[in-house]
C-alpha positions, 0 to 999 in steps of 0.5 A: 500500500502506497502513501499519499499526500494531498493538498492542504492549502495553498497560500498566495501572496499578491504584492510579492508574487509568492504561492505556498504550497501545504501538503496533509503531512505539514510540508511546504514549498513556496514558488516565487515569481520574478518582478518581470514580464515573466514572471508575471505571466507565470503567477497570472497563469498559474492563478488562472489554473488554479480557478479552473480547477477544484483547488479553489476551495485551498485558495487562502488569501489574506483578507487585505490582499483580497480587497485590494484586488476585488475593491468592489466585494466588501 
């Protein structure tokens, strides 16, 4: 029998383009994204993947993040 790991959360961190990653078993890995064209295409494509699929039920974003970037949704 085989051990998996799931996704716990996935923190995202807008004003330093910076995701985290939690697995059930505590680990973490944190995906930064450059100050550039690129890595703001990057961050954008990944977030949109995110909306696509069911993870965004993981999705934790601080509150002062999520309105800043959703000002009318208060």
């Amino acid at each position: 029998m085989e051990n998996e790991t799931y996704l716990e959360h996935i923190f995202v961190n807008f004003t330093q383009r910076k995701i985290t990653i939690v697995d059930d078993e505590g680990y973490d890995e944190v995906i930064q994204y450059r100050f550039d064209d690129e890595g703001a295409e990057g961050f954008h494509e990944t977030i949109t993947s995110f909306k696509k699929t069911s993870l965004t039920n993981l999705l934790l974003i601080p509150l002062h993040e999520y309105y800043s970037i959703n000002p009318r949704r208060i």
